[in-house]
Biopython code that builds the backbone (N, CA, C, O; Angstrom):
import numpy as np
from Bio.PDB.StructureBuilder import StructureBuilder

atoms = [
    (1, "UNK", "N", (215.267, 251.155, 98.280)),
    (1, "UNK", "CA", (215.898, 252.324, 98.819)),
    (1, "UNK", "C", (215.703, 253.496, 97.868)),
    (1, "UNK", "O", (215.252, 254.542, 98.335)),
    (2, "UNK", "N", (216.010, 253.413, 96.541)),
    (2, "UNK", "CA", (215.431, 254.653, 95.655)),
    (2, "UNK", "C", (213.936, 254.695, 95.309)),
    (2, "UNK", "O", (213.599, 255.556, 94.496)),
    (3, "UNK", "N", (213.386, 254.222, 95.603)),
    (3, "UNK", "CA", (212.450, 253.897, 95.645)),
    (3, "UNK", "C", (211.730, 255.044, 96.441)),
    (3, "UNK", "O", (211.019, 255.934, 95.974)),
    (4, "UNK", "N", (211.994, 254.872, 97.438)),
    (4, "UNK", "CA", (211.704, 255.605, 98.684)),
    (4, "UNK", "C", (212.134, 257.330, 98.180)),
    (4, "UNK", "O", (211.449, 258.319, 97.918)),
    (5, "UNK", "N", (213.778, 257.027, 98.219)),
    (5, "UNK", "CA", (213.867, 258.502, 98.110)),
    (5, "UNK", "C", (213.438, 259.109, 96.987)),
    (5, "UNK", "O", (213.457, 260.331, 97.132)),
    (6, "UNK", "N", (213.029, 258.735, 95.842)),
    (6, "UNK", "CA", (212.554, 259.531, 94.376)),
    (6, "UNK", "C", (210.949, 259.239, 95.088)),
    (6, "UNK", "O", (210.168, 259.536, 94.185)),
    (7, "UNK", "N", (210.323, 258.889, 96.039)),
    (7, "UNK", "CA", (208.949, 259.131, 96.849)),
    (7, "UNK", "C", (209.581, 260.616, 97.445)),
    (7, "UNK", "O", (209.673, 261.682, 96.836)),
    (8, "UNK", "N", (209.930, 260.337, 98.677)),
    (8, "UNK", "CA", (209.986, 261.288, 99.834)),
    (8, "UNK", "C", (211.170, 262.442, 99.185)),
    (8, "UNK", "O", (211.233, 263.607, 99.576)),
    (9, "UNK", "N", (211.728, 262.073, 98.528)),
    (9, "UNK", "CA", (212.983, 263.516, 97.814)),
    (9, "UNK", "C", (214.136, 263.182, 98.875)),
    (9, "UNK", "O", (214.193, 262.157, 99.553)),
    (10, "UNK", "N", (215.049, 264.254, 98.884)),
    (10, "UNK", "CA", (215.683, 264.466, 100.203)),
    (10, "UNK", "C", (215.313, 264.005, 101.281)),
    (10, "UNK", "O", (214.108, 263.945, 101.529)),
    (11, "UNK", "N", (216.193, 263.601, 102.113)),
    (11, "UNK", "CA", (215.662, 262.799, 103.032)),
    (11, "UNK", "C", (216.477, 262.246, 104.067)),
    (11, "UNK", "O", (217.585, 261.912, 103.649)),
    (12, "UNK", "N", (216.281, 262.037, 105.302)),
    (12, "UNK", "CA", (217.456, 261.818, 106.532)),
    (12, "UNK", "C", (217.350, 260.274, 106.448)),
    (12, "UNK", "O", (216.347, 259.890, 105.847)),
    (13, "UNK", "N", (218.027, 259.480, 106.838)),
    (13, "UNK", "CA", (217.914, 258.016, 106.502)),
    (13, "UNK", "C", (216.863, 257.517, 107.793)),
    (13, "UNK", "O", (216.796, 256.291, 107.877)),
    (14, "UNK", "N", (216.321, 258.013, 108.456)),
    (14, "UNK", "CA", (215.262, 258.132, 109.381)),
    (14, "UNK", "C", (213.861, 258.312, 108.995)),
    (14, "UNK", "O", (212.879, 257.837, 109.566)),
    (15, "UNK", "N", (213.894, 259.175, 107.791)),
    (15, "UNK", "CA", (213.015, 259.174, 106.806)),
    (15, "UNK", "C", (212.831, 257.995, 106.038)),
    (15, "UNK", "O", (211.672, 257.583, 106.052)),
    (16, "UNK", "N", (213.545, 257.415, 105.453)),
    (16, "UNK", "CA", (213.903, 256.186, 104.889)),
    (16, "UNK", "C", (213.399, 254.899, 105.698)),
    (16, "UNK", "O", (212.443, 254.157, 105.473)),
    (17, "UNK", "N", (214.276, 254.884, 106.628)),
    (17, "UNK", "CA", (213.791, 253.905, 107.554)),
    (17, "UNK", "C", (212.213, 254.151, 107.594)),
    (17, "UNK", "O", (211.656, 253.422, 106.773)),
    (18, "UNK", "N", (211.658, 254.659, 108.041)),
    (18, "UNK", "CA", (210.554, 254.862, 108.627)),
    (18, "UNK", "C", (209.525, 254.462, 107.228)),
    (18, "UNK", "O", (208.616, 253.639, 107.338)),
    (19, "UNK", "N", (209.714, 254.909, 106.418)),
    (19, "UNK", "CA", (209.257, 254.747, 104.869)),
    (19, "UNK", "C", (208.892, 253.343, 104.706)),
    (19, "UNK", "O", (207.778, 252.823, 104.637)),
    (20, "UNK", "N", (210.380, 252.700, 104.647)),
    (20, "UNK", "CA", (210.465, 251.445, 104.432)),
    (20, "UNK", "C", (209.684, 250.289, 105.762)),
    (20, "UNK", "O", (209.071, 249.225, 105.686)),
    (21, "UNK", "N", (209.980, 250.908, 106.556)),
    (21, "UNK", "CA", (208.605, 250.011, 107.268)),
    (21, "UNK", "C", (207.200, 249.927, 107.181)),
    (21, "UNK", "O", (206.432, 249.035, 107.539)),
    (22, "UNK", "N", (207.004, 251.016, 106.641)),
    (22, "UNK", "CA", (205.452, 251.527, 106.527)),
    (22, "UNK", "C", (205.210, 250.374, 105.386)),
    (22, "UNK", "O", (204.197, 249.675, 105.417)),
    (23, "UNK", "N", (206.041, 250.254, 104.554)),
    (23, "UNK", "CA", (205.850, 248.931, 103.426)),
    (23, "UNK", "C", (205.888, 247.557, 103.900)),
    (23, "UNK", "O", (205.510, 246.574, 103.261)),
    (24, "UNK", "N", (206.453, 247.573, 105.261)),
    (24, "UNK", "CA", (206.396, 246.264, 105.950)),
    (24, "UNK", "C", (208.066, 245.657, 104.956)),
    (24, "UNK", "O", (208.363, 244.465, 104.884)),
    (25, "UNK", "N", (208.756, 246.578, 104.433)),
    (25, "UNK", "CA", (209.896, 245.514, 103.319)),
    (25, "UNK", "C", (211.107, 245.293, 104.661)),
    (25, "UNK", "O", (212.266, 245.043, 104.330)),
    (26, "UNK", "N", (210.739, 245.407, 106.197)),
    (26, "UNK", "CA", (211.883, 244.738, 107.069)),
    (26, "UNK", "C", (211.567, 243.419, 106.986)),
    (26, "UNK", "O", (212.494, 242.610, 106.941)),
    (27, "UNK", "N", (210.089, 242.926, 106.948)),
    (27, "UNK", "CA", (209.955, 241.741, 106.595)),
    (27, "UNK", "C", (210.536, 241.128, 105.690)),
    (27, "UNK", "O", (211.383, 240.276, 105.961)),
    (28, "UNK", "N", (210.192, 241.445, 104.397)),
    (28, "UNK", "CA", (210.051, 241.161, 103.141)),
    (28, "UNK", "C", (211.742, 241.209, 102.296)),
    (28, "UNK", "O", (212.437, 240.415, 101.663)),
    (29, "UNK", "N", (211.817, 242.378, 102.669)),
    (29, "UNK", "CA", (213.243, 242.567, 102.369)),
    (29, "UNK", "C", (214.424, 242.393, 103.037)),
    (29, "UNK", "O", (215.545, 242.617, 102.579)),
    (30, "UNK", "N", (214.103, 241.919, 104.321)),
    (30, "UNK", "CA", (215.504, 241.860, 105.564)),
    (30, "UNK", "C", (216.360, 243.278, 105.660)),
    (30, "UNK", "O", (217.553, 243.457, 105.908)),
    (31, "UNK", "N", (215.292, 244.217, 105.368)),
    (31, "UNK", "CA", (216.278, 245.869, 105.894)),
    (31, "UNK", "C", (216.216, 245.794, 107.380)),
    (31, "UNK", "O", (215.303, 245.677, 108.198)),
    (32, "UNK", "N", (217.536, 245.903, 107.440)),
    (32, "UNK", "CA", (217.959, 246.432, 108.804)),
    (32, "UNK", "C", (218.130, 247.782, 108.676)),
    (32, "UNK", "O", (217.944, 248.302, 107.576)),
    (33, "UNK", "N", (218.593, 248.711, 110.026)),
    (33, "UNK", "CA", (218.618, 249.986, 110.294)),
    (33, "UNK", "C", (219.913, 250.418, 109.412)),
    (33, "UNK", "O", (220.048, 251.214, 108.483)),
    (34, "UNK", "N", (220.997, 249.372, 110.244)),
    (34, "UNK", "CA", (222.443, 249.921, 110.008)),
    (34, "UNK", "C", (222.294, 249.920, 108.285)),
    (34, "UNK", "O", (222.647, 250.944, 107.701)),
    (35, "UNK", "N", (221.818, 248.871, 107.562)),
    (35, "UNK", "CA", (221.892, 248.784, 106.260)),
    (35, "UNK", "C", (221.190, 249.949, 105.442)),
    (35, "UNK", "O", (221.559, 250.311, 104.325)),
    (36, "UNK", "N", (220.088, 250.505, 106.179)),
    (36, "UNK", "CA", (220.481, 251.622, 105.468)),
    (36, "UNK", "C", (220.708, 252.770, 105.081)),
    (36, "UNK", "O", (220.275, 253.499, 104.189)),
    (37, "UNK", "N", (221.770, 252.868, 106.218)),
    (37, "UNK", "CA", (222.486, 254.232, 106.360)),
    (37, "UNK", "C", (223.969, 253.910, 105.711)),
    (37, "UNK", "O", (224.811, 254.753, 105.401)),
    (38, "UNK", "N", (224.098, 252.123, 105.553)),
    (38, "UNK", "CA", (225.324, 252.270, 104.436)),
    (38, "UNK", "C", (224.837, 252.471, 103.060)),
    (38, "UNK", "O", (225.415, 253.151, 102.211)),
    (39, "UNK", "N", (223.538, 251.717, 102.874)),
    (39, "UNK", "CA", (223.126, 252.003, 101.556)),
    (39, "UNK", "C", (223.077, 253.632, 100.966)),
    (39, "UNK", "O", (223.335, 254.020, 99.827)),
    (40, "UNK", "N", (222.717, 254.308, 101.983)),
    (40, "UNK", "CA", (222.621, 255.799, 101.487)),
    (40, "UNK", "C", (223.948, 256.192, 100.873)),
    (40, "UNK", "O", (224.245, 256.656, 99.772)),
    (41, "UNK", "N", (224.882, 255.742, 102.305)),
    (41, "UNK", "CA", (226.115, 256.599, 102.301)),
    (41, "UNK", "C", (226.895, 255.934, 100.941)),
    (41, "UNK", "O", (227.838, 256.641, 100.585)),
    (42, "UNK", "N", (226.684, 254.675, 100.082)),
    (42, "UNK", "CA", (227.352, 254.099, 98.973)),
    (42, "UNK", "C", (226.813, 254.785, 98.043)),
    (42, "UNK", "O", (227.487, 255.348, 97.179)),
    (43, "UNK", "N", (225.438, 254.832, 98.099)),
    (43, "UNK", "CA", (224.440, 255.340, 96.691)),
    (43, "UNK", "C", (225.310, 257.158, 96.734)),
    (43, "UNK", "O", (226.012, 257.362, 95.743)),
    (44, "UNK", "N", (225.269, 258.054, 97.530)),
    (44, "UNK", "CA", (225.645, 259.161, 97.284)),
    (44, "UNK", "C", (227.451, 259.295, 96.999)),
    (44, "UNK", "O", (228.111, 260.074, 96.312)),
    (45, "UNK", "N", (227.818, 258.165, 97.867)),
    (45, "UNK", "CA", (229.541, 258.039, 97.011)),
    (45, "UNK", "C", (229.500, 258.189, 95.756)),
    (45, "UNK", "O", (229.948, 259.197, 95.210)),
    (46, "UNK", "N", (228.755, 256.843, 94.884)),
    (46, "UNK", "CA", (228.740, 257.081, 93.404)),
    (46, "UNK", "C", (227.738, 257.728, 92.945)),
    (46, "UNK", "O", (227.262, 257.329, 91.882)),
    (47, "UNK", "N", (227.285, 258.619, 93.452)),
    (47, "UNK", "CA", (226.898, 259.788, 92.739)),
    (47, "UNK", "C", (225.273, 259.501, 92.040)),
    (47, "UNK", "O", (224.816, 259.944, 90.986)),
    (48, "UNK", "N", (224.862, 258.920, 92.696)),
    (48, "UNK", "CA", (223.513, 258.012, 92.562)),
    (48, "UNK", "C", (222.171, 259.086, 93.390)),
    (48, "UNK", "O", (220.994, 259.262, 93.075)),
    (49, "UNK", "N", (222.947, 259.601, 94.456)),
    (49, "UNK", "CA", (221.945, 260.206, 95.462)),
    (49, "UNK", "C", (221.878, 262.050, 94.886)),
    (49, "UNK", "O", (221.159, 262.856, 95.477)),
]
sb = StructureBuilder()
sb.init_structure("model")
sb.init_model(0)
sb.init_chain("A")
sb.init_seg("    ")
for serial, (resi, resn, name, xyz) in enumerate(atoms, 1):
    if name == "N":
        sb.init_residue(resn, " ", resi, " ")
    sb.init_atom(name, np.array(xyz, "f"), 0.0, 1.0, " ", f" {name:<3s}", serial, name[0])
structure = sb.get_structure()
């Protein structure tokens, strides 16, 4: 997931998503959609994003 966004910068979690498939890591990693739009929304709680 940071990964992605320190790639793409700013970014709508649609961006993200889309990112992260292009890597094929729904396979690999078991990302689901919903997961990660909580992941965003935790990472910018603590101040991560």
């Amino acid at each position: 997931m940071l990964g992605v966004v320190k790639l793409v910068g700013e970014a709508h979690g649609y961006v993200v998503r889309r990112e992260l498939k292009s890597w094929s890591a729904d396979s690999w990693a078991n990302v689901q959609p919903g997961s990660i739009y909580h992941a965003l929304k935790s990472l910018a709680k603590d101040g991560l994003l």
